[in-house]
TILUM-660977 format. One line per field, with one value per residue (C-alpha): residue number from 1; residue in three letters; x, y, z. Coordinates in nm, 2 decimals, decimal comma. Example, Ala and Ser with C-alpha at 12.3 -4.5 7.8 and 13.67 -1.06 7.14 Angstrom:
<nodes>
miti = (1	2)
milo = (ala	ser)
u = (1,23	1,37)
v = (-0,45	-0,11)
w = (0,78	0,71)
</nodes>
This chain:
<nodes>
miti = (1	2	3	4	5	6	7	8	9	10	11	12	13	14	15	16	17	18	19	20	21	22	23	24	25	26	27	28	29	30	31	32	33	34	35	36	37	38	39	40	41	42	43	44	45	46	47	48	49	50	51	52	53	54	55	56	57	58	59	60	61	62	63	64	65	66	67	68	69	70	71	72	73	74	75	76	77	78	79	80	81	82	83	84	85	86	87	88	89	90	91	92	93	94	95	96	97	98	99	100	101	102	103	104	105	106	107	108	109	110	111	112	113	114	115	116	117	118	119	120	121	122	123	124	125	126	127	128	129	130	131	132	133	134	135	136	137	138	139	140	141	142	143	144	145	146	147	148	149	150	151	152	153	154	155	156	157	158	159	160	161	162	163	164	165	166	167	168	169	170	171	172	173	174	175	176	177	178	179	180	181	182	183	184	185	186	187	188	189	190	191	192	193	194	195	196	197	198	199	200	201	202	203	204	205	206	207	208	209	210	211	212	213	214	215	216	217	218	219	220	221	222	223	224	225	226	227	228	229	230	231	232	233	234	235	236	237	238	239	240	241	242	243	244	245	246	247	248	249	250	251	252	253	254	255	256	257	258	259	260	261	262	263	264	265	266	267	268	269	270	271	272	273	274	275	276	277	278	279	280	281	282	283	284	285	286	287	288	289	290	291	292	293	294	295	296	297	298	299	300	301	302	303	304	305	306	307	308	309	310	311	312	313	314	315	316	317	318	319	320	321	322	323	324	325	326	327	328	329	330	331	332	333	334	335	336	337	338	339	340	341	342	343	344	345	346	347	348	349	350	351	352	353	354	355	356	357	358)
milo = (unk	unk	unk	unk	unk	unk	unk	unk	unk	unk	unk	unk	unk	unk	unk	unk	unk	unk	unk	unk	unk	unk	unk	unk	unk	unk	unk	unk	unk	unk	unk	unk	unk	unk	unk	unk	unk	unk	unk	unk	unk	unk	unk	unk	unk	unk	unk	unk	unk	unk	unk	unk	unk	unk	unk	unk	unk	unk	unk	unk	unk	unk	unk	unk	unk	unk	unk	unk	unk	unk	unk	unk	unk	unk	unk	unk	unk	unk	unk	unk	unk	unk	unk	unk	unk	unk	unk	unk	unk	unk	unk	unk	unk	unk	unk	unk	unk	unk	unk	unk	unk	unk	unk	unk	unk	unk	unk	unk	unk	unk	unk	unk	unk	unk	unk	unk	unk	unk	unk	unk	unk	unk	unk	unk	unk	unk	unk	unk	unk	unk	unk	unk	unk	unk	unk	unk	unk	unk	unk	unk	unk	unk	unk	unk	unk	unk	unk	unk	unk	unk	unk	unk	unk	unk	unk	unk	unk	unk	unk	unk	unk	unk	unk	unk	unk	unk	unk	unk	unk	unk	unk	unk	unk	unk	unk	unk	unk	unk	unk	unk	unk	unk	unk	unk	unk	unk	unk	unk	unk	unk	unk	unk	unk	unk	unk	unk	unk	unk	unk	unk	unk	unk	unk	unk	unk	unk	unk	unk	unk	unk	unk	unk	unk	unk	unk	unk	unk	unk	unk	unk	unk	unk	unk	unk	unk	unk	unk	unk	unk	unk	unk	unk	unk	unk	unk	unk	unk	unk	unk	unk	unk	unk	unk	unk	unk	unk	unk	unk	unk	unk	unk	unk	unk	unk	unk	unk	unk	unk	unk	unk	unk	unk	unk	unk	unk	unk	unk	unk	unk	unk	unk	unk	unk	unk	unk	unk	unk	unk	unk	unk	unk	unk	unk	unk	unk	unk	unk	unk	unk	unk	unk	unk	unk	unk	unk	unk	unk	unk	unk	unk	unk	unk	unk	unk	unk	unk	unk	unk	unk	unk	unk	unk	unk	unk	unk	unk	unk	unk	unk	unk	unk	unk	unk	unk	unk	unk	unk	unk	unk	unk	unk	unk	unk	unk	unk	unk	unk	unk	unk	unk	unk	unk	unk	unk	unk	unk	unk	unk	unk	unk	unk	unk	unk	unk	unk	unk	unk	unk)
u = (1,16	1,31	1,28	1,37	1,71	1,79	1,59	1,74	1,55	1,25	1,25	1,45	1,06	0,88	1,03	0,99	0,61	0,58	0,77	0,62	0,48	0,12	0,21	0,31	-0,02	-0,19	-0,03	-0,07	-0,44	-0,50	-0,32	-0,49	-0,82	-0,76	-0,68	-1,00	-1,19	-1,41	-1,30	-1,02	-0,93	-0,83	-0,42	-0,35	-0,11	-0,28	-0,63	-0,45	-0,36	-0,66	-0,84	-0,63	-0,64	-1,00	-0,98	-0,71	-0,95	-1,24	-1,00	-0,92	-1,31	-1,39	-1,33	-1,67	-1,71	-1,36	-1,50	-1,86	-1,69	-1,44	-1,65	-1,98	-1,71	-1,56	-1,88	-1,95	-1,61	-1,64	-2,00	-1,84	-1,60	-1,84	-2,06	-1,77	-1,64	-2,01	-2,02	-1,68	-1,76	-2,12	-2,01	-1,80	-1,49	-1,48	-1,13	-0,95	-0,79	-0,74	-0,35	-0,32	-0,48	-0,34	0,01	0,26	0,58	0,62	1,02	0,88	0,81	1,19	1,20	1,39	1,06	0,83	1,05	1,00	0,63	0,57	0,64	0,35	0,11	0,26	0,09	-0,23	-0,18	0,03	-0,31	-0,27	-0,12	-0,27	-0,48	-0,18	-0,12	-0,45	-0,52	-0,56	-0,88	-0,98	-1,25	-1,13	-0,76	-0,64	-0,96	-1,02	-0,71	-0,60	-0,94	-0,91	-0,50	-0,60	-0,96	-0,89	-0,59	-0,82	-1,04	-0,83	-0,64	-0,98	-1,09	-0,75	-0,71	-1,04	-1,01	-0,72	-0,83	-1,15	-0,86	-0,71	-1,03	-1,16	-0,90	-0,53	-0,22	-0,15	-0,37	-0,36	0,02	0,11	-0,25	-0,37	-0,75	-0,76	-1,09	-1,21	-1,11	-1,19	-1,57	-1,52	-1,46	-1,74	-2,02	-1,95	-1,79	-2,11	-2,11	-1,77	-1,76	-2,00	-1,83	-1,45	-1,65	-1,77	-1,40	-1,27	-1,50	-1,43	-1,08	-1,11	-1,16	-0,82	-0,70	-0,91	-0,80	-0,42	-0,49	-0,65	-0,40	-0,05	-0,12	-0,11	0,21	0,39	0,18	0,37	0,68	0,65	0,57	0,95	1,14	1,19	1,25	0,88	0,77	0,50	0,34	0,25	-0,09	-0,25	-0,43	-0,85	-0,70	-0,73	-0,35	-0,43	-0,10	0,02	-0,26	-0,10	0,24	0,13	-0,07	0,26	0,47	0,18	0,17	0,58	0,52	0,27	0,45	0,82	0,76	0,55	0,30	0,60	0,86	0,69	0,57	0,98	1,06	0,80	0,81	1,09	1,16	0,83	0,96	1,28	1,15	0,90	1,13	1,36	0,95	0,98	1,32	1,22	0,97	1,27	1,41	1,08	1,01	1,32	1,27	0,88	1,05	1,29	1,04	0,79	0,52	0,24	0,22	0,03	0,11	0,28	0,13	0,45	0,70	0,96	0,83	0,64	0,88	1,16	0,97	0,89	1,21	1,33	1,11	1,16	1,55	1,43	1,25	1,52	1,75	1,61	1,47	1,82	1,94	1,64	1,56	1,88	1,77	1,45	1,66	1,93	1,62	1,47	1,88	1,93	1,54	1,71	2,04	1,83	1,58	1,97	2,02	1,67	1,72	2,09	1,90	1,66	1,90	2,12	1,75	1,71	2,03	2,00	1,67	1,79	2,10	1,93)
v = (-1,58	-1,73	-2,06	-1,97	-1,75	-1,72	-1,60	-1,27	-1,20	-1,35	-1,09	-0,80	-0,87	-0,89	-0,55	-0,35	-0,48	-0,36	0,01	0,08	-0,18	-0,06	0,20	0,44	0,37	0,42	0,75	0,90	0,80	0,95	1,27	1,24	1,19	1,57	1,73	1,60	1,68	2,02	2,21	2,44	2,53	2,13	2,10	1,82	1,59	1,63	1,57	1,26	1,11	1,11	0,95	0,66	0,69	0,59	0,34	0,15	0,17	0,02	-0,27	-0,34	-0,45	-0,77	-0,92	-0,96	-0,57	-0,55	-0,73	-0,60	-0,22	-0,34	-0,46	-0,20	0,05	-0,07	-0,15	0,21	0,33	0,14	0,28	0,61	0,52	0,40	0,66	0,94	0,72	0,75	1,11	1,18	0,96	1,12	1,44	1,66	1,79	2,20	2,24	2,11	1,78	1,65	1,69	1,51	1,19	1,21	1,27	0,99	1,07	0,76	0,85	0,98	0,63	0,58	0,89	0,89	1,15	0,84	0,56	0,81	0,81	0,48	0,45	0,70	0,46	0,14	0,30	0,24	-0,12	-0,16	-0,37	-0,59	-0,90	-0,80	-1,08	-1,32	-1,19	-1,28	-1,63	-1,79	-1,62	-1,75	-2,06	-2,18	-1,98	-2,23	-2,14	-1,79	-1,63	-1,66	-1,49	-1,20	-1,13	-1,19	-1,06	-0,79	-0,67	-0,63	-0,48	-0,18	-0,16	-0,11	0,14	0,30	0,33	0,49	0,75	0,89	0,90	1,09	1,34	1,38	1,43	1,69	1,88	2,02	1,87	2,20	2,23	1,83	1,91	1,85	1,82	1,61	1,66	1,56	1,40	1,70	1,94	1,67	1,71	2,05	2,12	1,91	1,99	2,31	2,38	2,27	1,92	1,92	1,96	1,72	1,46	1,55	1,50	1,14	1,09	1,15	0,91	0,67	0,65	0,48	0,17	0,20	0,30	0,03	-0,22	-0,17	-0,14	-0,45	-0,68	-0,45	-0,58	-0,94	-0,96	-0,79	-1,06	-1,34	-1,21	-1,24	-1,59	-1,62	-1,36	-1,34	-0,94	-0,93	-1,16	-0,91	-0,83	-1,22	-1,35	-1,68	-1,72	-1,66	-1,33	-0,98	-0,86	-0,53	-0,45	-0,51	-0,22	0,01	-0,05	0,04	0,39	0,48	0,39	0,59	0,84	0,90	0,95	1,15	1,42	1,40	1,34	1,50	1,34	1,30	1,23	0,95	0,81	0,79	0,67	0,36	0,35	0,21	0,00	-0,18	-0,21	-0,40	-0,61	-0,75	-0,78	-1,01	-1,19	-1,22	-1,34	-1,61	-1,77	-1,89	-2,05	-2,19	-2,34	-2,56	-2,70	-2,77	-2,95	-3,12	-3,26	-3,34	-3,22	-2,96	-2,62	-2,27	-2,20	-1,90	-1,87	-1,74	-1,80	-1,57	-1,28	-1,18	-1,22	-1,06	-0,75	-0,70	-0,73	-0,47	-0,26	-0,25	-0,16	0,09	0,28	0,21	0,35	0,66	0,72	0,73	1,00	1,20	1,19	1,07	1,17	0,92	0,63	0,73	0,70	0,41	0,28	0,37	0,14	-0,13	-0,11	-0,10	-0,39	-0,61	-0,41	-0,62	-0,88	-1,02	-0,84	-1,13	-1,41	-1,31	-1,31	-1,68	-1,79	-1,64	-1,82	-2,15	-2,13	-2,11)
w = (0,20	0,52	0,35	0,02	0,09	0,48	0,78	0,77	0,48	0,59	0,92	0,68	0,47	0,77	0,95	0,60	0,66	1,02	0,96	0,63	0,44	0,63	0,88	0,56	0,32	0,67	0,71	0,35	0,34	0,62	0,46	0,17	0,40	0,56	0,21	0,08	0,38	0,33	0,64	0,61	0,99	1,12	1,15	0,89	1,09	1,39	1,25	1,05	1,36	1,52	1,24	1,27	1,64	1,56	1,34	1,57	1,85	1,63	1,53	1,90	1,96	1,78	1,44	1,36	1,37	1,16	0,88	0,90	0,86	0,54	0,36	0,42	0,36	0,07	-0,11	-0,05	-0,19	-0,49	-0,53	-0,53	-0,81	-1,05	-1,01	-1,06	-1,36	-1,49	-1,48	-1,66	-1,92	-1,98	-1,94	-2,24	-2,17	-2,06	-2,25	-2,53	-2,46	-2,78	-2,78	-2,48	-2,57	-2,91	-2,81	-2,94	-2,79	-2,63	-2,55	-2,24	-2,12	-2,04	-1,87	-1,53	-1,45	-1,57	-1,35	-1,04	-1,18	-1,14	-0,79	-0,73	-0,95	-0,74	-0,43	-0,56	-0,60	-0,27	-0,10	-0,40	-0,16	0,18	0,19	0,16	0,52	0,66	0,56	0,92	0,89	0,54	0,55	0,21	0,19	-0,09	-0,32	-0,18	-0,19	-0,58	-0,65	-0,35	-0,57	-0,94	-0,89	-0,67	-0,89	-1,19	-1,03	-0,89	-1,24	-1,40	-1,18	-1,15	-1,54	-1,58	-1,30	-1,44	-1,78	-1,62	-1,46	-1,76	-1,99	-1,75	-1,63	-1,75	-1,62	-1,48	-1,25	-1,12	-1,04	-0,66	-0,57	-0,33	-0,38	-0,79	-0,72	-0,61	-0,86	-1,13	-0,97	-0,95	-1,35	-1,43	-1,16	-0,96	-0,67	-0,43	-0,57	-0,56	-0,21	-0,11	-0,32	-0,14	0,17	0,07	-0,11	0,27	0,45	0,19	0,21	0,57	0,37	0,30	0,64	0,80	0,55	0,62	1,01	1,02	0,83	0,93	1,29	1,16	1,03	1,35	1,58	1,31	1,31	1,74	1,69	1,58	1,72	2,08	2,04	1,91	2,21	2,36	2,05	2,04	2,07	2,02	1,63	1,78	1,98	1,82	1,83	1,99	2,12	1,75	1,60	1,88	1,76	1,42	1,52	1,69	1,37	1,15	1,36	1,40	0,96	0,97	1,20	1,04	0,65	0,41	0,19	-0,13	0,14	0,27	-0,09	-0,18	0,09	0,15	-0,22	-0,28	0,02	-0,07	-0,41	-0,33	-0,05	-0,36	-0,58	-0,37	-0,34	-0,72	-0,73	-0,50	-0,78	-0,96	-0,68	-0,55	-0,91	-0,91	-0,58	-0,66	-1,03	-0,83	-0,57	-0,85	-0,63	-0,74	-0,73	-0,85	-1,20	-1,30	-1,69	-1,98	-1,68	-1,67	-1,87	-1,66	-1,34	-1,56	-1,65	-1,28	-1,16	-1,46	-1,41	-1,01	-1,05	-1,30	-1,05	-0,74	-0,93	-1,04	-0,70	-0,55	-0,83	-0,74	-0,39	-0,21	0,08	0,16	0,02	0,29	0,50	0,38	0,42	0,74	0,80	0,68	0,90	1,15	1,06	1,12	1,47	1,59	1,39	1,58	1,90	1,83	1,79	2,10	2,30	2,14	2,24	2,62	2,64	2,50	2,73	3,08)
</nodes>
């Protein structure tokens, strides 16, 4: 986007990726970690904390152990989802639900309740483009990394789109309502409490995938953005080198969420700043296709270009807008980010121009 628009944008990206862009998924995993965790006595931010604490630590040894723990741990995650998918779908339903998936009032889908909606279901695909962050460590990025976006997408919608409509089969809206744990509740309604509290157990120690996956990629982009920006300078570290002042930037970030904002709070609030810094991404396409047209030169296709681009972008202000009516206050928040993101950002280029001058 530095390219494409101006370097402002570029770092405006690149600080929404270092404040929130990770640090928040970190946080409200590791929230959703301690509300799926079965012991009722550990203080949630606290306990949060520490879990990251942990996984910082365990990305600060060697990059060999980094990957070895993603991917055993998301293997295992995965696992878990099929196997829960399985069950709902063998199992019958232990209330009627047959209003709910016959229901055609399809109004709702232009709902300011559904555009606020959405920016809850976005969460789930905010990993989508985390490997776009780490290709320096890709063998083959140029082949690898359109199957880790396209295949990896699919994946998650697949699984995503099932798991709800295994929460919905099993158990009423009511009692999913501002409920962390739906996994275990689901498990509950169709196996007993026992099972279900084994499986919240394994749902908790699954969801350091998540954390571990954000840890481990968060820290790359604040290590990039020092390779450009003089404020960043001592986060900086050469491409082999594990960027370990970078992961403890991050915890600190994490953990400053995880003690001032609640679980919705922080949703909003990262929400929608992730929203409009990838919408300003998609907005880029167009500008990137003309110079590629001009240039003649060869680039990834984008298949039924716009529609797809359009709808995204539609859909984005959709939510941003809605999200200011009803929560004014994290989009004053996520505002006030922003203002701040420019403070660093001419901090930067006065830094530069000291440097250059002496």
């Amino acid at each position: 986007m530095s390219k494409l628009f101006h370097p402002l944008i570029g770092y405006l990206s690149g600080w929404i990726s270092i404040t929130v862009g990770f640090a928040a998924p970190i946080a409200l995993s590791a929230m959703a970690f301690i509300a799926y965790f079965p012991v009722d006595n550990l203080n949630p931010k606290w306990a949060s904390i520490i879990l990251v604490a942990i996984i910082t630590f365990i990305h600060t040894k060697s990059l060999n152990l980094n990957s070895k723990f993603q991917n055993i741990s998301t293997f295992l995650k995965i696992a878990l989802i099929l196997v829960f998918i399985g069950i709902g779908l063998y199992l019958e339903p232990s209330f009627n639900n047959t209003h709910l998936f016959s229901n055609s009032d399809y109004s709702q889908l232009i709902s300011p309740a559904f555009a606020i909606a959405l920016i809850y279901v976005s969460y789930s695909y905010s990993g989508w483009n985390a490997a776009a962050y780490i290709t320096e460590e890709f063998k083959n990025p140029k082949k690898s990394l359109p199957i880790a976006l396209i295949v990896g997408t699919l994946i998650v919608t697949l699984l995503y789109t099932l798991l709800q409509y295994i929460f919905l089969k099993h158990v009423p809206i009511t009692a999913l309502k501002g409920q962390l744990d739906v996994g275990t509740i689901a498990m509950r309604k169709m196996l007993g409490n026992e099972i279900a509290a084994v499986f919240g157990l394994a749902i908790s120690l699954l969801l350091v995938s998540g954390i571990s996956a954000m840890v481990w990629v968060g820290s790359r982009v604040t290590s990039s953005i020092a390779n450009d920006h003089t404020f960043w300078n001592y986060f900086s570290v050469p491409k082999s080198n594990i960027p370990k002042r970078a992961l403890w930037l991050q915890f600190v970030i994490s953990s400053l969420l995880i003690i001032t904002g609640t679980f919705e709070q922080i949703l909003i609030y990262y929400g929608v700043l992730l929203t409009i810094s990838s919408m300003t991404t998609v907005l880029g396409v167009f500008k990137l296709r003309r110079q590629v047209k001009n240039q003649e030169t060869k680039g990834y296709k984008s298949p039924l270009f716009p529609i797809f681009q359009l709808v995204y972008i539609a859909l984005s202000l959709w939510m941003i807008v809605y999200a200011f009516v009803n929560s004014p206050f994290e989009i004053l928040i996520g505002l006030g980010n922003i203002v701040l993101g420019l403070a660093t950002y001419l901090l930067s280029i006065k830094m530069n121009h000291n440097l250059k001058s002496k």
